[in-house]
VOGU-456847 format. One record per residue (C-alpha): x, y, z; residue in one letter. Coordinates in steps of 0.2 Angstrom, whole numbers, plus 5000, padded with zeros to 4 digits. Example, Ala and Ser with C-alpha at 12.3 -4.5 7.8 and 13.67 -1.06 7.14 Angstrom:
<recs>
506249785039A506849955036S
</recs>
This chain:
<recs>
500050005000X500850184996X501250285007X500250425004X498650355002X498450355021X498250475034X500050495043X499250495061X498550325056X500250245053X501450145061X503150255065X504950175062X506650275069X508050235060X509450275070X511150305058X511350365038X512650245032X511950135019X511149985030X510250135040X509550215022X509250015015X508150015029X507450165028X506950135010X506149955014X504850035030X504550185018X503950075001X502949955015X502050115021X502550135035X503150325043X504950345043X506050455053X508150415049X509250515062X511050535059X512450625068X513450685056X513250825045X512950705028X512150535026X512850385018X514450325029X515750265021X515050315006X515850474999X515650574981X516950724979X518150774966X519950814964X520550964951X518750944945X518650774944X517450694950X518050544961X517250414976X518150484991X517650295002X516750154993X517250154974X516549974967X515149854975X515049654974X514049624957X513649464962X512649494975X510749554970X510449694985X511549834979X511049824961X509149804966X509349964976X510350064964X508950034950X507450054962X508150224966X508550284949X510250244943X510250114934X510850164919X512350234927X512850064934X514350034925X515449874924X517449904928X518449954910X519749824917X520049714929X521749654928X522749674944X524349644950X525449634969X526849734971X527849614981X529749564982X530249714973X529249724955X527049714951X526649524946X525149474939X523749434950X523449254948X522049184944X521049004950X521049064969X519549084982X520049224991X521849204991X521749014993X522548924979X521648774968X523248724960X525148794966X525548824949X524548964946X525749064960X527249034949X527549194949X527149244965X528049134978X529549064980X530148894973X530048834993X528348904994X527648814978X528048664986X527448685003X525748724995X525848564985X525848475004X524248505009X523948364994X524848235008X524148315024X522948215035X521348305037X521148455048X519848465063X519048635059X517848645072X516648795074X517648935067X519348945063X520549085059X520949085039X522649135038X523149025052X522148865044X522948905025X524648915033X524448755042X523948665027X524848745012X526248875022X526449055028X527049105013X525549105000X524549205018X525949325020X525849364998X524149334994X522749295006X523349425017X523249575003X521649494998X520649455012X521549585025X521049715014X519649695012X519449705031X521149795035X521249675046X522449535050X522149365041X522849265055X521449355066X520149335054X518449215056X518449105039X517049045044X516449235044X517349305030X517349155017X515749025022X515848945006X517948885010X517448865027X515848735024X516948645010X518648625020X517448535034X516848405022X518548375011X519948325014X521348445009X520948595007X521348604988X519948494986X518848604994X519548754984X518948654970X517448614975X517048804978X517348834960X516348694954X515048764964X515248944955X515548864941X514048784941X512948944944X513949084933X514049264943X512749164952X510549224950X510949404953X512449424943X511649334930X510249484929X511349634931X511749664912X513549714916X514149554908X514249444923X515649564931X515949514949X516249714954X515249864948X515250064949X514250194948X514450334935X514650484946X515550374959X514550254972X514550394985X513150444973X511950304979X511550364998X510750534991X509850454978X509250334991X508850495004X507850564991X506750414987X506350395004X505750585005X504850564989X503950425000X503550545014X504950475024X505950625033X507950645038X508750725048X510650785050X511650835063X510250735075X511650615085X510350505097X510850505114X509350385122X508450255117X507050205128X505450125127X503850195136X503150105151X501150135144X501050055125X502849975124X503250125110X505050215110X505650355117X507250455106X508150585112X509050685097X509850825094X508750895112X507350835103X506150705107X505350585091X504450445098X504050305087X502950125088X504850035082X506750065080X508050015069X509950055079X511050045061X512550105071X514250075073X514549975086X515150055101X513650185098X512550055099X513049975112X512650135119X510950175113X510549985120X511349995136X509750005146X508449895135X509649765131X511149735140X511949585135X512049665116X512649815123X514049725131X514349605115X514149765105X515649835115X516549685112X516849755093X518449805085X518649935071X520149965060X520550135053X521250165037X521550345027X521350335006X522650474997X521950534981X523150604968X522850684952X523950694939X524150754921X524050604912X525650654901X526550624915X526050474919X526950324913X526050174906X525450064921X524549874922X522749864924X521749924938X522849954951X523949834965X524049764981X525349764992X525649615007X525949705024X527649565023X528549685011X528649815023X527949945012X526650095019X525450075006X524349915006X523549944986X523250094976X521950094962X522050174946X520450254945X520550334928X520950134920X519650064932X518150174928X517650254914X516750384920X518350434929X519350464912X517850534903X517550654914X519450704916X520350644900X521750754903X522050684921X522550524929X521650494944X522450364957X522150324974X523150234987X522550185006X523350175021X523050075039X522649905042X522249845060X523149905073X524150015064X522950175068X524650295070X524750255051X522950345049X523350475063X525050565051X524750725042X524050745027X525650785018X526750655027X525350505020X525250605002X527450585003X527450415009X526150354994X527050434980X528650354987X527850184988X527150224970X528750274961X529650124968X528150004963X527850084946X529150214942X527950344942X528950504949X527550634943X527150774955X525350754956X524150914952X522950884968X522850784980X521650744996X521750625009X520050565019X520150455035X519050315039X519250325058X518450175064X517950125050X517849935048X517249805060X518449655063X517849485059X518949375072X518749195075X517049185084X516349335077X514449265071X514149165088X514349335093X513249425081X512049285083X511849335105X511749525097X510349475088X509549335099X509549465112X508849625104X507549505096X506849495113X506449685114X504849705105X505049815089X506949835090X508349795076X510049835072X510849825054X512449875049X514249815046X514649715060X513049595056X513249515040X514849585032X515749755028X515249745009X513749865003X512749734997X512849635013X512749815024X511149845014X510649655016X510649685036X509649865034X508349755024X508349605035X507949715050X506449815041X505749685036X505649585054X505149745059X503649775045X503249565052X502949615069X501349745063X500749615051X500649495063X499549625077X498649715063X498449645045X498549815036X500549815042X500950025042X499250055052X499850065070X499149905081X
</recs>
């Protein structure tokens, strides 16, 4: 039912507390269900780590720049809001590691990092190293258990070295975290069910393939019409996508508000409805979605539910800070593909850069007498990385670059944005504890939490959880009152 076919004061009210993109996902879902929507965020803009800016007039993603193609919810939400024809698949997506002194070529036949056949690291490891992955062929099978960590369980089976040059770049990038820390139970499910029921973990390498294999960019790829590609952009730069989102939800009758940090959460003794505190204002509403970091949460929950608060509080973040340079692309010298990564092992400050006028077309249309670049900084527990000046990180990554590419350009512009905080940690153990958040806000009536630390860092999962969560919460008034947005 729309919206605006009903009288407001007749309508079920939903606080969204937090404008990254699970909060707006979730925001979007009540708001199309009919239900009245408030979203509060603290900050002064909405959509997280979700940046658009521009550099010498380019424009440019200052957070986010690609989303999984694979998955259908960033896609659907992209088209339902208006963009897509600006969903745009990468113009290349070669990529290489700078490691051991010169960029080889990423190689190919790998599930995150993890190796189906040693020969397909020829180029990347050492001789020593090729054969110590070929062992795992001889090893006995490894109790797993319930989780284990990644890195720890590939060196085990196939050695340090293939962790240290290519799962760790890999899968600790996308975390900037620390594969030896990391769930693989979390952060790869698919490796994790296979390595339980296989015997070496090549085998289960292969039979993840087989599995993609079998289904091809899988359903929602499959319906993307951007080829099948695993990665896509947005023209305009994803940091597009929260505002396009904002303004569908007001086009529904759903309001925002900036600059509106929440400081309670509490529910009313008479009608089990909710009390928010914001900005000195008071909105009171008949549910509440938290879509909050985590240690803001964990406040905000504090009094309703204790136990998430205190697994809440539990979370770590990594910080990272991303260096954007802009150069005249006559002075740039010919580079490979889409950009590198760099394993932490190396000892090098940067851990990849991107080459953001190769990667995305709308970068080099838009500026075809620049060369837009981008390098990023920080991995867990390295926050005094994130916390140097401006034009000590802007040194460091041109340094790093020249020695990875021979690039020695001075660059037009430049800007550096930091992430402080900016992505949970997935250790060993992480979704039992996500499952007690849940279980336990699930027992307060007409609260959810969405976000990051639920169901993984990428959009589409980020806007999975904001979804899952309105929708649980849309259940509970179809289940008292059939006409779901009317207020039981």
């Amino acid at each position: 039912m729309n919206a605006d076919t009903r009288d407001s004061s007749t309508r079920a009210h939903v606080v969204v507390v937090g404008g990254g993109i699970a909060g707006l996902a979730a925001a979007h879902r009540l708001v199309s269900a009919g239900l009245r929507v408030t979203l509060l965020e603290g900050d002064d803009r909405i959509g997280g780590k979700l940046l658009a800016g521009e550099i010498a007039g380019a424009p440019v993603d200052l957070g986010a720049e690609s989303l999984l193609a694979r998955r259908p919810e960033a896609i659907a939400l992209a088209r339902a809001v208006g963009l897509g024809d600006r969903l745009q698949a990468p113009a290349t997506t070669t990529a290489s590691v700078w490691t051991r002194g010169t960029l080889r070529p990423m190689p190919k036949g790998h599930v995150m990092g993890v190796p189906g056949d040693a020969a397909a690291l020829a180029e990347l490891l050492s001789e020593e190293g090729l054969r110590r992955v070929e062992r795992d062929r001889d090893l006995p099978p490894a109790e797993i258990g319930e989780d284990i960590a990644i890195g720890a369980y590939v060196a085990e089976r196939m050695g340090h070295e293939v962790v240290d040059r290519l799962v760790e770049p890999l899968l600790g990038g996308v975390y900037a975290g620390d594969a030896y820390r990391i769930s693989m139970r979390a952060a790869v499910p698919a490796l994790f069910s296979a390595a339980r029921t296989h015997p070496t973990l090549t085998e289960a390498v292969h039979a993840v393939q087989r599995a993609g294999a079998a289904t091809p960019s899988d359903a929602a790829g499959a319906a993307t019409g951007l080829g099948g590609t695993a990665f896509a952009g947005i023209e305009g730069g994803i940091g597009t996508l929260p505002e396009a989102v904002a303004t569908a939800i007001r086009a529904a009758g759903g309001e925002i508000h900036t600059l509106m940090p929440v400081t309670e959460l509490r529910r009313v003794a008479d009608g089990g409805r909710w009390r928010v505190v914001a900005g000195g204002r008071e909105f009171h509403a008949d549910a509440v979605v938290v879509a909050a970091p985590a240690w803001a949460a964990a406040e905000l929950l504090a009094a309703e539910s204790p136990v998430a608060s205190r697994e809440l509080g539990t979370v770590e973040y990594a910080s990272m800070a991303l260096v954007t340079l802009a150069f005249r692309r006559q002075d740039v010298p010919a580079l490979p593909g889409s950009g590198f990564l760099v394993p932490p092992v190396d000892g090098h400050t940067i851990k990849a850069a991107t080459f953001s006028s190769q990667k995305w077309r709308w970068v080099s249309d838009a500026a075809p007498d620049l060369f837009v670049l981008r390098t990023s900084v920080g991995r867990y527990g390295e926050e005094e990385q994130v916390l140097r000046d401006d034009a000590d990180l802007v040194e460091t990554s041109l340094k790093d670059l020249a020695a990875a590419t021979g690039l020695t350009a001075r660059p037009v512009a430049t800007t550096v944005t930091r992430w402080t905080g900016g992505l949970p940690q997935y250790p060993v153990g992480h979704l039992a504890r996500v499952a007690r958040i849940q279980d336990a806000v699930a027992e307060v009536p007409r609260l959810r939490v969405a976000g990051a630390v639920y169901e993984g860092v990428g959009i589409p999962a980020c806007i999975a959880s904001g979804r899952r969560a309105a929708d649980e919460i849309i259940a509970t008034f179809e289940t008292t009152h059939p006409g779901a947005g009317h207020c039981p």
